[in-house]
C-alpha positions as CSV (number, residue, x, y, z in Angstrom):
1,X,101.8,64.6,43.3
2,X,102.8,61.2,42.5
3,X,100.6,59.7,44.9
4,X,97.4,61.9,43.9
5,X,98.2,60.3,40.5
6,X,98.3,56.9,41.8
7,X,95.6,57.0,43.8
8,X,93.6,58.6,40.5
9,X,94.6,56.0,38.5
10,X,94.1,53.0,40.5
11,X,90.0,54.3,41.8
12,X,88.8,55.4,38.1
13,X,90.4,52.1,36.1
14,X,88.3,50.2,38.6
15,X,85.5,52.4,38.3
16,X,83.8,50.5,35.4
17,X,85.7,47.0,36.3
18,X,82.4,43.9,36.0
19,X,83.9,40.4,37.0
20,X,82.2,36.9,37.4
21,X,82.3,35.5,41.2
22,X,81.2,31.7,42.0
23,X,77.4,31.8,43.8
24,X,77.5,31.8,47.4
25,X,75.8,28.2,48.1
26,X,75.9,25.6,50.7
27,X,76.1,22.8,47.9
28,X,79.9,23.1,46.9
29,X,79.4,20.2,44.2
30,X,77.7,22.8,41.7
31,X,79.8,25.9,40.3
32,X,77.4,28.9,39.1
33,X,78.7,32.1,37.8
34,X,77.7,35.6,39.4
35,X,77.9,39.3,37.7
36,X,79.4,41.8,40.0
37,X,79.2,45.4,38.2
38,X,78.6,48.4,41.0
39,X,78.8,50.8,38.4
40,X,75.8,49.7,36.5
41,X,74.3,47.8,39.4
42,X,71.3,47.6,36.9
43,X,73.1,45.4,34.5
44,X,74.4,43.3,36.9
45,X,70.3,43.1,38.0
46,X,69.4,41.9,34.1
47,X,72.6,39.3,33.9
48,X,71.9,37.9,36.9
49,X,68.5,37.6,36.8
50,X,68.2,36.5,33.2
51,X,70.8,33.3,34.1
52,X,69.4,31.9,37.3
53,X,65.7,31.9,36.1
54,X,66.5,30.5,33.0
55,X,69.1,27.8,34.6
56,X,68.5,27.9,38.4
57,X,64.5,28.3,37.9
58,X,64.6,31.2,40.4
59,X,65.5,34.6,40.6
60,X,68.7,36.2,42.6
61,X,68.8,34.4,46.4
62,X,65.2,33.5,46.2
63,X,65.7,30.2,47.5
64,X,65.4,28.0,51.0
65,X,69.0,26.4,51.1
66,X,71.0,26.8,47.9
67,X,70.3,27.8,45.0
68,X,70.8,24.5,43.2
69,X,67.3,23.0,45.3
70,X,65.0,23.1,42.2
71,X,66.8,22.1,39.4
72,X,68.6,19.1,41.5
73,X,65.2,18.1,43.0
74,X,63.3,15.6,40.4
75,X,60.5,15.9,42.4
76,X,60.4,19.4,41.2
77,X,62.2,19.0,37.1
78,X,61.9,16.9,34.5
79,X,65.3,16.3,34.1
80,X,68.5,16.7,37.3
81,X,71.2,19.2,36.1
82,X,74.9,19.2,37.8
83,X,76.7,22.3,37.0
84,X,80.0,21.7,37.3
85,X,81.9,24.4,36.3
86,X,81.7,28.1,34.4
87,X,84.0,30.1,32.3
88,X,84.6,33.5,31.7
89,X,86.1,35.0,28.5
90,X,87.2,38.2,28.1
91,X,87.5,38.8,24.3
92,X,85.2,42.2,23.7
93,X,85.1,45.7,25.8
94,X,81.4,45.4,24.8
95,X,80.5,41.7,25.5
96,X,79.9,39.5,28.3
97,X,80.2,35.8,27.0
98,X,79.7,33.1,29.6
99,X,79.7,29.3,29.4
100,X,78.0,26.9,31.5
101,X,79.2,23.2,31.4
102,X,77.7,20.1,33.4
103,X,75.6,17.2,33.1
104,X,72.0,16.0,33.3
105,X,71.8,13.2,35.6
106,X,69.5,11.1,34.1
107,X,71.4,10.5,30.8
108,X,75.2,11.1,31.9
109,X,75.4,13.3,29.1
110,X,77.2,16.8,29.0
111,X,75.8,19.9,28.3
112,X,77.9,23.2,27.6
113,X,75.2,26.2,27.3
114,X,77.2,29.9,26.0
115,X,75.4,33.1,26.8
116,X,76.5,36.8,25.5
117,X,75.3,40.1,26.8
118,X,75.3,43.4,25.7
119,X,77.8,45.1,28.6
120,X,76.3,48.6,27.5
121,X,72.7,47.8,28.4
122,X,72.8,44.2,30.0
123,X,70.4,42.5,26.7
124,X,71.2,39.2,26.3
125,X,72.0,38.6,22.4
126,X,72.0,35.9,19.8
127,X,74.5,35.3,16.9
128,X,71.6,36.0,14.5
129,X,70.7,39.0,16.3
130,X,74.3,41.0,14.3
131,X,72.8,39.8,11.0
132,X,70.1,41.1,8.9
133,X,67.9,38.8,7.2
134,X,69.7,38.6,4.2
135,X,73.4,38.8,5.8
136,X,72.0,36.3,8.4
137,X,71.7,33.7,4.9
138,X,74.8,34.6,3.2
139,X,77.2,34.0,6.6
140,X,75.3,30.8,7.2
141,X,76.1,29.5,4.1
142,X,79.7,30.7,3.9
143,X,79.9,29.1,7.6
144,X,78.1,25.8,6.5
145,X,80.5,25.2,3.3
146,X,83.6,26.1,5.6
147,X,83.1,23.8,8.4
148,X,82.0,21.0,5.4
149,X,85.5,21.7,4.0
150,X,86.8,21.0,8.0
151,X,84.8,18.1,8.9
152,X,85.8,16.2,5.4
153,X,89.8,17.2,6.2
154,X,89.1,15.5,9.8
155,X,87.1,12.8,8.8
156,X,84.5,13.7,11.2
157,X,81.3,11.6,11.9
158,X,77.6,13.1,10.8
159,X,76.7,13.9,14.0
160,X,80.2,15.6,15.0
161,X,79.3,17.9,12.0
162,X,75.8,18.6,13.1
163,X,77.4,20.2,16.4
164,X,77.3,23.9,17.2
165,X,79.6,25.8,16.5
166,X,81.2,27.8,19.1
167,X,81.2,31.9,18.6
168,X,83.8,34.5,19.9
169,X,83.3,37.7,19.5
170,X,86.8,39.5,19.6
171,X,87.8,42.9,19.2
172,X,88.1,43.1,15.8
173,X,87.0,39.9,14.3
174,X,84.7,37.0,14.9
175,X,86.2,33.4,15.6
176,X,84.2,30.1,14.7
177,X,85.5,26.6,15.5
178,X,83.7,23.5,16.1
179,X,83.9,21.5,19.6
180,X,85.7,18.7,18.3
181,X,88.6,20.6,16.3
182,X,88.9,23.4,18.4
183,X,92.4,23.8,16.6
184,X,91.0,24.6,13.0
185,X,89.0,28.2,12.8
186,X,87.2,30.1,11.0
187,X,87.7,33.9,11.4
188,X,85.9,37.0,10.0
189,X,87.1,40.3,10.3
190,X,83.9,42.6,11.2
191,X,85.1,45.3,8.4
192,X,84.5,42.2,5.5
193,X,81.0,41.2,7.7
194,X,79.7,44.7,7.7
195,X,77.7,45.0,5.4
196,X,75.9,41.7,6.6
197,X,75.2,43.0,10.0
198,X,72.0,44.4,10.9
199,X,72.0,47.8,12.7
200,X,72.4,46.6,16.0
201,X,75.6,44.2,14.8
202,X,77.2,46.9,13.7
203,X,76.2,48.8,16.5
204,X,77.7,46.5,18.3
205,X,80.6,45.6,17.1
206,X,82.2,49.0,16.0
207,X,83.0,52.1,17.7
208,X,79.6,54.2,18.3
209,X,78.7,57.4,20.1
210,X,75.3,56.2,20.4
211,X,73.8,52.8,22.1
212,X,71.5,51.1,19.9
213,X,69.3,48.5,21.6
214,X,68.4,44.5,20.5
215,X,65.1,45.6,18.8
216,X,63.7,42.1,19.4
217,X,61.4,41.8,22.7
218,X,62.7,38.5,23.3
219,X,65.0,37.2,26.5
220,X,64.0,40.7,27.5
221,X,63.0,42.2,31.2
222,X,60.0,44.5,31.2
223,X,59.0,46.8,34.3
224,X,55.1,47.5,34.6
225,X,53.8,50.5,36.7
226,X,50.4,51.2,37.6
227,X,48.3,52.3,39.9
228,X,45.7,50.1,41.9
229,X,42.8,52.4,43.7
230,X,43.3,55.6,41.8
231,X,41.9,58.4,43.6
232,X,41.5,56.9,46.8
233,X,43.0,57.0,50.4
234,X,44.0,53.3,48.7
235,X,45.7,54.6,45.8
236,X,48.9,52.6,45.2
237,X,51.5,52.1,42.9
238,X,52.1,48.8,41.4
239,X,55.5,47.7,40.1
240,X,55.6,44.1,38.3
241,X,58.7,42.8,36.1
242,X,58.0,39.9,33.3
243,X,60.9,38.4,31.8
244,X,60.5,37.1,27.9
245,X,62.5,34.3,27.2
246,X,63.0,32.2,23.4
247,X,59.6,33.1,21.2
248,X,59.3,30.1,18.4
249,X,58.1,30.6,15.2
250,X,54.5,30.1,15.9
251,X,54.9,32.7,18.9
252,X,55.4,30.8,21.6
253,X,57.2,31.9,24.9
254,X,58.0,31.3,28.0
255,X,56.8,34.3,30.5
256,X,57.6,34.5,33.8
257,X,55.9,37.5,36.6
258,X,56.9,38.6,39.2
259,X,56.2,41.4,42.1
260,X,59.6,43.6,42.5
261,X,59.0,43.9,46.0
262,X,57.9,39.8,46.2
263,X,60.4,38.7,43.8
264,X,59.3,35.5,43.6
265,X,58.6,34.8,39.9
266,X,56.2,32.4,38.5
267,X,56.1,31.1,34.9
268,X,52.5,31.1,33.1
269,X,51.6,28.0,31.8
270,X,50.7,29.3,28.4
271,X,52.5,32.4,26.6
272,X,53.2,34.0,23.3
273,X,54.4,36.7,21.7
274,X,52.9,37.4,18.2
275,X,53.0,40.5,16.1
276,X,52.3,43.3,18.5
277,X,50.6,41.5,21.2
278,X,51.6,39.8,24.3
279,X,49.1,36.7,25.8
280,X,49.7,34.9,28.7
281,X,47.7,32.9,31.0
282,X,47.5,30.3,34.3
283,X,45.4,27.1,32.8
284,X,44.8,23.8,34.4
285,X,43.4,21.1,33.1
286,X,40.0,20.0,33.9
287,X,39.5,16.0,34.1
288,X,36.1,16.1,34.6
289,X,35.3,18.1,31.3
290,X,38.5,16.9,29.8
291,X,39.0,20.8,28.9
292,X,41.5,23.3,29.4
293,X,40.3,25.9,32.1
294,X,41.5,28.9,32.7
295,X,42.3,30.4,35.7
296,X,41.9,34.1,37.2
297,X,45.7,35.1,36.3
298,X,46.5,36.4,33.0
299,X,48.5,39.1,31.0
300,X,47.6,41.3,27.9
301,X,49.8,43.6,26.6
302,X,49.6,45.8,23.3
303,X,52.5,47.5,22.0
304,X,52.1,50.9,21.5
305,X,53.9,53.3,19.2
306,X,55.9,54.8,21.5
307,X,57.3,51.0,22.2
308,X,55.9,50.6,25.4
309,X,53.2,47.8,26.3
310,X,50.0,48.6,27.7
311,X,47.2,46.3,28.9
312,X,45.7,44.4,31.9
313,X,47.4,42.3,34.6
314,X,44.8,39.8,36.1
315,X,46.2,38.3,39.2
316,X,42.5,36.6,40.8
317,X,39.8,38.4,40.8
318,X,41.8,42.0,40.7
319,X,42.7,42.8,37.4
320,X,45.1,46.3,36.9
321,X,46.5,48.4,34.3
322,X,49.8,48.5,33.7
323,X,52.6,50.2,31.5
324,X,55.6,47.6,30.5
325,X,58.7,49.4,29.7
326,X,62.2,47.4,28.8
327,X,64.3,47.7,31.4
């Protein structure tokens, strides 16, 4: 019986068990953290995907040699980036937060980029994204006359008070502290913050039966289907991902495509995301006419009210219908 019992225990407390593993690369130098989650092998797919297009500028093992071959080649980037190491920090059953840390050649200069995901779905999240519009102003504030108090009691420089501030999202409470005085803190219980968190924040960050999801489409994945030679012996189904990451103000994004049997993903040079529309197009520039011209590969979606995006998918001279769903 006692063995029954063991064996019990020790299968089911693994069953929903996600950890970070290093990438598997050829290029030792660079450190690059991967999401193992069987369970929800789905999440893991989102996570994954969403950090090495964003920082990698390719999706899962779509690469030649290592993974680190674009965004070390400055043949290929603007700027060199050596990752040099990762961190994983376990503060919240419901949150994946992971931080990147490096340097960009060029400039010598470190960089230290912290991402959080929603463990229940595998959206990536923002610290605005908890607040409503309102509680999003009052916490800033709060935060802003705070960290003044801090950087006056340290005698911090202008720019050292400029600096992020770093966000963990505990069980109970939220911790602030700035880089440079990571021994002073500011801490929030969520119970005093709730009534400045949006839906989703509180959501979030309390105990729930249901799963509410980022309502925002940005840094999302979308699955299209449709179908190309309907009614034909041709007739076949067509399955394309985009992936939506920061929209500006003015509706700007950056849009990448890709086949999910190709998997290779390619960003469109022009993108944006404003009220219920999605734009995107391949344009070059024409020295000749001194124009922009556009070429024969494009995306227009509509949002519908069932929160789906229809439109058409133009990839050369073909151009299909498709349904984007978030995945």
């Amino acid at each position: 019986m006692k063995l029954y019992l063991l064996l019990f225990i020790f299968v089911f407390s693994n069953v929903y068990t996600q950890e970070l593993v290093e990438i598997e690369s050829k290029d030792t130098s660079h450190k690059f953290p991967v999401l193992k989650y069987n369970e929800f092998p789905h999440i893991e797919e989102k996570v994954n995907s969403f950090l090495q297009l964003k920082y990698l500028l390719h999706l899962p093992s779509k690469f030649k040699e290592n993974p680190f071959e674009i965004v070390t080649n400055p043949k290929k980037v603007n700027q060199v980036y050596h990752y040099e190491s990762w961190k994983h920090l376990k503060r919240n059953k419901n949150i994946l937060r992971i931080q990147l840390n490096g340097k960009i050649a060029s400039k010598e200069e470190p960089f230290e980029y912290i991402q959080h995901f929603d463990l229940r779905n595998g959206d990536f999240f923002s610290f605005n994204d908890l607040f409503s519009e309102k509680g999003l102003q009052i916490i800033q504030k709060e935060i802003a006359e705070k960290i003044k108090i801090i950087v006056n009691k340290n005698n911090l420089s202008t720019s050292e008070y400029k600096s992020k501030p770093h966000h963990e999202f505990l069980e109970n409470k939220l911790v602030i502290t700035l880089p440079k005085t990571k021994k002073e803190q500011l801490i929030f219980s969520y119970t005093e913050l709730k009534t400045l968190l949006s839906d989703y924040g509180v959501n979030l960050l309390f105990p729930s039966k249901e799963i509410f999801r980022r309502p925002d489409i940005a840094n999302k994945l979308l699955r299209g289907e449709g179908v190309t030679n309907k009614g034909t012996k041709y007739e076949r189904k067509l399955n394309y991902n985009i992936l939506i990451f920061d929209i500006s103000k003015d509706g700007k994004a950056s849009i990448y495509r890709w086949k999910e049997s190709l998997k290779n993903a390619e960003e469109y040079f022009e993108a944006s995301v404003i009220d219920n529309t999605i734009q995107a197009d391949d344009i070059i520039w024409d020295k000749r006419s001194k124009r922009k011209v556009h070429l024969m590969y494009s995306l227009h979606l509509e949002k519908s009210s069932n929160n789906d995006w229809s439109g058409k998918l133009q990839l050369g001279s073909p151009s299909y219908s498709l349904t984007f769903k978030e995945y």
